[in-house]
KOLLUMMAR-161971 format. One record per residue (C-alpha): chain; x negated, y negated, z negated; residue in three letters; residue number from 1. Coordinates in steps of 0.02 Angstrom, whole numbers, m for minus. Layout:
N
{A, {X, Y, Z}, ala, NUM}
...
//
This chain:
260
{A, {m248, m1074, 877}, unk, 1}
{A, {m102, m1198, 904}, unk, 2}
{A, {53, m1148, 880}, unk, 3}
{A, {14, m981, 816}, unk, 4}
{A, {126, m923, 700}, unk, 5}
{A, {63, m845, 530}, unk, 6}
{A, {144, m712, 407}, unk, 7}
{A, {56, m747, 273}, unk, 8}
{A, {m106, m699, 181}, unk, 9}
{A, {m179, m526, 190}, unk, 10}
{A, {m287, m483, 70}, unk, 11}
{A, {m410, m329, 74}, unk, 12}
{A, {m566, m264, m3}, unk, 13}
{A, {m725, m215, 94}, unk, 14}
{A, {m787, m37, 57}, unk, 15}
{A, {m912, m13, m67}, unk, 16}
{A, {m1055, 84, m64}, unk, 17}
{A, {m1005, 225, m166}, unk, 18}
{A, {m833, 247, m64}, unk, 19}
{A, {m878, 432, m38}, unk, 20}
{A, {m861, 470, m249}, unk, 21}
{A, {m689, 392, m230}, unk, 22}
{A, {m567, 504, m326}, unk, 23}
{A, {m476, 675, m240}, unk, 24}
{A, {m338, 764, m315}, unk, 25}
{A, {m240, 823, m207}, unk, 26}
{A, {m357, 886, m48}, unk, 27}
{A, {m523, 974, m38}, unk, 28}
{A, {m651, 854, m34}, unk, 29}
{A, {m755, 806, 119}, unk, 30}
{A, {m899, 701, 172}, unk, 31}
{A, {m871, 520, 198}, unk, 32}
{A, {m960, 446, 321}, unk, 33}
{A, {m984, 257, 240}, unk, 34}
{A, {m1041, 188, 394}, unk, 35}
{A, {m888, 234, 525}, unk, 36}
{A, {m772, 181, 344}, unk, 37}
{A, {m860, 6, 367}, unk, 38}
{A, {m815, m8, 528}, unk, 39}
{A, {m651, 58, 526}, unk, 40}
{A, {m603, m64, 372}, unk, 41}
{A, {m662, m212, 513}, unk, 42}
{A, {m548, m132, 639}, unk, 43}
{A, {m407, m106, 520}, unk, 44}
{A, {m419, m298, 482}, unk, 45}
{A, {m422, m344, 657}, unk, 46}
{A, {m283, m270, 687}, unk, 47}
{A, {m196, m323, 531}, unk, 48}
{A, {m239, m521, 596}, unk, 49}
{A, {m192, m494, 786}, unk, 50}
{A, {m9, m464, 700}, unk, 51}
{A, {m42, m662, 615}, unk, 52}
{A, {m88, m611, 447}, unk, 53}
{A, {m219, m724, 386}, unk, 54}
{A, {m358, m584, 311}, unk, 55}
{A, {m455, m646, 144}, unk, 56}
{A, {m549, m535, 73}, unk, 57}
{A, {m543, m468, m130}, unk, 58}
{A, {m719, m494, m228}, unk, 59}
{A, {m805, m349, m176}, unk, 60}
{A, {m807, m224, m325}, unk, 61}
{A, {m967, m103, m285}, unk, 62}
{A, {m949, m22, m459}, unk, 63}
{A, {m784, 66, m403}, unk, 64}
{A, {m773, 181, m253}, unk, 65}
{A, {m582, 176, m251}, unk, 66}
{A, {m581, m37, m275}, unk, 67}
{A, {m554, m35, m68}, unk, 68}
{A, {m378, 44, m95}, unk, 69}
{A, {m329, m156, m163}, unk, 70}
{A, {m145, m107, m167}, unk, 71}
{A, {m132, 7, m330}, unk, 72}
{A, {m200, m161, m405}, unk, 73}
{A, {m67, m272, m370}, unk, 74}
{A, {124, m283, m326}, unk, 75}
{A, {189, m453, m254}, unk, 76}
{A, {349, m525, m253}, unk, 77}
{A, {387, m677, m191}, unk, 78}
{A, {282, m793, m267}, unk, 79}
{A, {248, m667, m413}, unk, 80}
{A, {85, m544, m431}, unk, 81}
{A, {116, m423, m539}, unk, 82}
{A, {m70, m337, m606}, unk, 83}
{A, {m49, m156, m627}, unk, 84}
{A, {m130, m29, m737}, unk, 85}
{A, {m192, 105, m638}, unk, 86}
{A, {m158, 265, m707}, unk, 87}
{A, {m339, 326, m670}, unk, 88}
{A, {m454, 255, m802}, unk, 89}
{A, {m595, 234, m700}, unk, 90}
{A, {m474, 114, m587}, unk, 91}
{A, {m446, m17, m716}, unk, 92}
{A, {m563, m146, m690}, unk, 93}
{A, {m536, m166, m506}, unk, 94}
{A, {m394, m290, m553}, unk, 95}
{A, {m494, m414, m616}, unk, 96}
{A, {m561, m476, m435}, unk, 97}
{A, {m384, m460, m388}, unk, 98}
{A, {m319, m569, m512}, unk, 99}
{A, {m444, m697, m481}, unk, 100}
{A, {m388, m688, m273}, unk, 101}
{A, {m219, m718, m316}, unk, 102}
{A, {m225, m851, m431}, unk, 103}
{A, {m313, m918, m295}, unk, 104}
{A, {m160, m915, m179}, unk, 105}
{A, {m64, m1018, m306}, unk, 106}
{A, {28, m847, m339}, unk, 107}
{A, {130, m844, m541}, unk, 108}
{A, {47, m679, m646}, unk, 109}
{A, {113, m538, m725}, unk, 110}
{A, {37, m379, m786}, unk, 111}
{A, {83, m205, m845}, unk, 112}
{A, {25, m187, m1016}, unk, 113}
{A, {m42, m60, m1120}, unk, 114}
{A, {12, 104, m1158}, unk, 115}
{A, {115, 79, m967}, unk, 116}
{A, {23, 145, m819}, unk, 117}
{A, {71, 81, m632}, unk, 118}
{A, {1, 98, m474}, unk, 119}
{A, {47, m17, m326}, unk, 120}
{A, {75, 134, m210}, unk, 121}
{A, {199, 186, m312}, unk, 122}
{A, {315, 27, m278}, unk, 123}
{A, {407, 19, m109}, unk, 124}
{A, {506, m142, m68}, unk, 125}
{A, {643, m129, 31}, unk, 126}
{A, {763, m289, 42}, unk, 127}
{A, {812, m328, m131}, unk, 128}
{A, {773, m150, m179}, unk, 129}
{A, {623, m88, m278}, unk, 130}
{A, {575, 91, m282}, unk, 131}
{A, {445, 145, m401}, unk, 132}
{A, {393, 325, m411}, unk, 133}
{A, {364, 393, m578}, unk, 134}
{A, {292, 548, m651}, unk, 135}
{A, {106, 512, m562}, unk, 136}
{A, {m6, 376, m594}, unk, 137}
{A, {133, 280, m648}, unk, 138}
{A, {215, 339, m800}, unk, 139}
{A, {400, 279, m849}, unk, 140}
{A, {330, 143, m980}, unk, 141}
{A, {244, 73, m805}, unk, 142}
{A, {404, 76, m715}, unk, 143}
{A, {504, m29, m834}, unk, 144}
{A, {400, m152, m867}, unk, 145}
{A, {404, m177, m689}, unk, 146}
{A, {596, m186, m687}, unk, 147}
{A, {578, m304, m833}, unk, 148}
{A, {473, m430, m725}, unk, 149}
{A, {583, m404, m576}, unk, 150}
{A, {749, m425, m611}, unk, 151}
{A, {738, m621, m644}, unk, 152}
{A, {702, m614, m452}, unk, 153}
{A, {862, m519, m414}, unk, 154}
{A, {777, m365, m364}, unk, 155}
{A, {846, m177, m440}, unk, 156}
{A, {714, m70, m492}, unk, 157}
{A, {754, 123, m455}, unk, 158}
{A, {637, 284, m507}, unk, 159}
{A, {596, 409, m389}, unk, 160}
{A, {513, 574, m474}, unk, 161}
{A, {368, 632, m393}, unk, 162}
{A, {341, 815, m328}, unk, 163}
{A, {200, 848, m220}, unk, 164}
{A, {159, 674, m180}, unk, 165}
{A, {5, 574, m237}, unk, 166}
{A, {109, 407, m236}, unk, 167}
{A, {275, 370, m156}, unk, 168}
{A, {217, 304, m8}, unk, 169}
{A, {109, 436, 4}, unk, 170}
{A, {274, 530, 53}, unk, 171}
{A, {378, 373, 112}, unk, 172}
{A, {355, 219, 181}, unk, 173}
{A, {492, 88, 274}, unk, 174}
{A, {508, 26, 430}, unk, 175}
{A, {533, m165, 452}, unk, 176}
{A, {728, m145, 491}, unk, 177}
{A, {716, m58, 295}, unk, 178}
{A, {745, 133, 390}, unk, 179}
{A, {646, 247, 255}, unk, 180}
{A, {535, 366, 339}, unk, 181}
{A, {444, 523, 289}, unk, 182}
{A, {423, 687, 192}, unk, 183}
{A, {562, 691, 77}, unk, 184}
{A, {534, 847, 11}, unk, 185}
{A, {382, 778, m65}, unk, 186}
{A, {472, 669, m194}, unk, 187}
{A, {653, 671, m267}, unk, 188}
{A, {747, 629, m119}, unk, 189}
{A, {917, 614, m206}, unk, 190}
{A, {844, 442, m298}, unk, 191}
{A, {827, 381, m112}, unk, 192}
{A, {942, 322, 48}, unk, 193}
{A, {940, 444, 196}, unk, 194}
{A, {731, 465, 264}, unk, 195}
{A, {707, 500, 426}, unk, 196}
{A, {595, 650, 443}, unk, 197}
{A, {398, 611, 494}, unk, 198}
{A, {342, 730, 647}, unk, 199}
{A, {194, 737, 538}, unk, 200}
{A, {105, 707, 390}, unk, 201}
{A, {20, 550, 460}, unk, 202}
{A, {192, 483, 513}, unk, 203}
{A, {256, 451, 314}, unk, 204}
{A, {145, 301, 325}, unk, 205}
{A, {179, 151, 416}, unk, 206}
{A, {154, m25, 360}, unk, 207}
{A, {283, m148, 446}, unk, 208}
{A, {191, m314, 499}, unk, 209}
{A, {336, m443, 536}, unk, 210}
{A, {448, m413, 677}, unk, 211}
{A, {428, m271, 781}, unk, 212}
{A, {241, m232, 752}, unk, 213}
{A, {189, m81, 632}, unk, 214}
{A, {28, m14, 579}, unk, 215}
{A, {36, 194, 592}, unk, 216}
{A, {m128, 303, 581}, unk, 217}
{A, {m204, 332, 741}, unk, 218}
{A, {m190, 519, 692}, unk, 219}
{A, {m13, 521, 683}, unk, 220}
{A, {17, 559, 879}, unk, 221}
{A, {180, 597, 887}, unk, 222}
{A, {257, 452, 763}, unk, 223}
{A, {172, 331, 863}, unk, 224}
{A, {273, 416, 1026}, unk, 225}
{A, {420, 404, 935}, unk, 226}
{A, {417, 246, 875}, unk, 227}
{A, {351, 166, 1032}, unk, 228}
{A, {496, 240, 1124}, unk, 229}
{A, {617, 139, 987}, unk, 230}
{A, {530, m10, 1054}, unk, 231}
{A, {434, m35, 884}, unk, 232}
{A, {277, m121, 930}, unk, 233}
{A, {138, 33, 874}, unk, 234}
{A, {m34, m42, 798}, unk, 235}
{A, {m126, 134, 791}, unk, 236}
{A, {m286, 108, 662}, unk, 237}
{A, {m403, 269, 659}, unk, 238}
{A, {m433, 260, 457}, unk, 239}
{A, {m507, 452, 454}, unk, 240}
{A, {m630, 420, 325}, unk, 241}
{A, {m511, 328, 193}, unk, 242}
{A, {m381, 480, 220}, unk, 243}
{A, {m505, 622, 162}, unk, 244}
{A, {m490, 498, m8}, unk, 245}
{A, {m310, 525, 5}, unk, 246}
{A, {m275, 369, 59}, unk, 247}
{A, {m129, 299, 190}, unk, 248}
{A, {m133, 122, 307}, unk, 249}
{A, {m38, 36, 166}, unk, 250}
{A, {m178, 90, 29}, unk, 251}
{A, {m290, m64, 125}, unk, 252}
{A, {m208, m205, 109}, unk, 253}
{A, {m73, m304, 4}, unk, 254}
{A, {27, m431, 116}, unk, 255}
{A, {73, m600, 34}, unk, 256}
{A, {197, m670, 142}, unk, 257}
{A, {193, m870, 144}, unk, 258}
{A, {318, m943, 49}, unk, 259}
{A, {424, m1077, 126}, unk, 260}
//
């Protein structure tokens, strides 16, 4: 389309066929339906490209359920990719494909290295400001390697211990104007700015899309209310099936904004 303006890349990882042996700590687990997952991974792209991300898809990775949740592979920053170590075992060779997708992009490569665990949805970006939460999947040795990698791109690393939480944006996610939002009681608020409370669980995750547009679970009915009324643009994505695998609307995809 002419004149469209694009983001940047959006990269994502179609569902594999063992998605419903994808690992569950934290909740009871429940039946996955594979087929309404398949289709709501198309309609979560969708709407991830009518916000003018260009979508390209991650080497599919059959062998491991979890490899759809692409972002505990990888952390970018600027033109950096940082490969993680995911703190589950079983995780760990899901970020080979990744590699090879963002080498592809003409992205510079990092990695956490051995003993150091990190997951990417431990690492929320706001501004100049990285916070990582620790005491999880990713373990401290994770963390500062990550700060090591970093800081040559002005950015300050700071810890946030985990409580209840999965990963930290399990429990908090940003808005694009950098307002922290979620359960704060979930993680060690005092390492954070103020977080504006979520009505509800759902409403801890939202993924900001450039400008006013923000991806929010469809089942998060009231934080889509709010937010609409503060003239955010709402993208509401019914993602059901990856959430009973304890998974969020950031868990999907890993934005790569273009570089100018």
């Amino acid at each position: 389309m002419d004149g469209y303006t694009y983001y940047g890349v959006a990269l994502m990882r179609r569902p594999g066929p063992d998605l419903a042996r994808g690992i569950v700590t934290r909740i009871p687990r429940t039946e996955v339906d594979p087929v309404l997952a398949a289709r709501q991974y198309t309609i979560y792209q969708e709407a991830v490209a009518s916000a003018g991300w260009r979508v390209r898809e991650v080497e599919p990775a059959p062998e491991h359920p979890d490899a759809v949740f692409v972002e505990d592979t990888v952390v970018v920053c600027e033109d950096l990719a940082v490969l993680t170590r995911p703190g589950a075992q079983a995780r760990r060779g899901e970020v080979e494909g990744v590699e090879a997708a963002v080498r592809a992009l003409g992205l510079r490569v990092a990695r956490i290295e051995a003993p150091g665990t990190l997951d990417g949805g431990d690492v929320l970006q706001v501004g100049s400001t990285v916070y990582v939460g620790v005491g999880g999947r990713t373990d401290a040795e994770g963390a500062a390697q990550l700060e090591q990698v970093l800081k040559p791109l002005g950015r300050e690393v700071r810890r946030v211990g985990l409580g209840a939480a999965l990963h930290l944006k399990s429990a908090v996610t940003a808005l694009p104007d950098g307002t922290l939002v979620g359960l704060p009681e979930l993680v060690e608020a005092d390492a954070l700015p103020p977080v504006r409370r979520a009505a509800e669980e759902r409403g801890a995750h939202v993924l900001p899309l450039g400008g006013r547009d923000v991806l929010v679970s469809a089942a998060a009915h009231e934080t889509i209310h709010q937010l609409t009324a503060d003239r955010w643009r709402v993208l509401p994505v019914d993602i059901s099936e990856f959430e009973k695998l304890e998974a969020c609307v950031t868990c999907l995809s890993v934005l790569v904004p273009d570089r100018v």
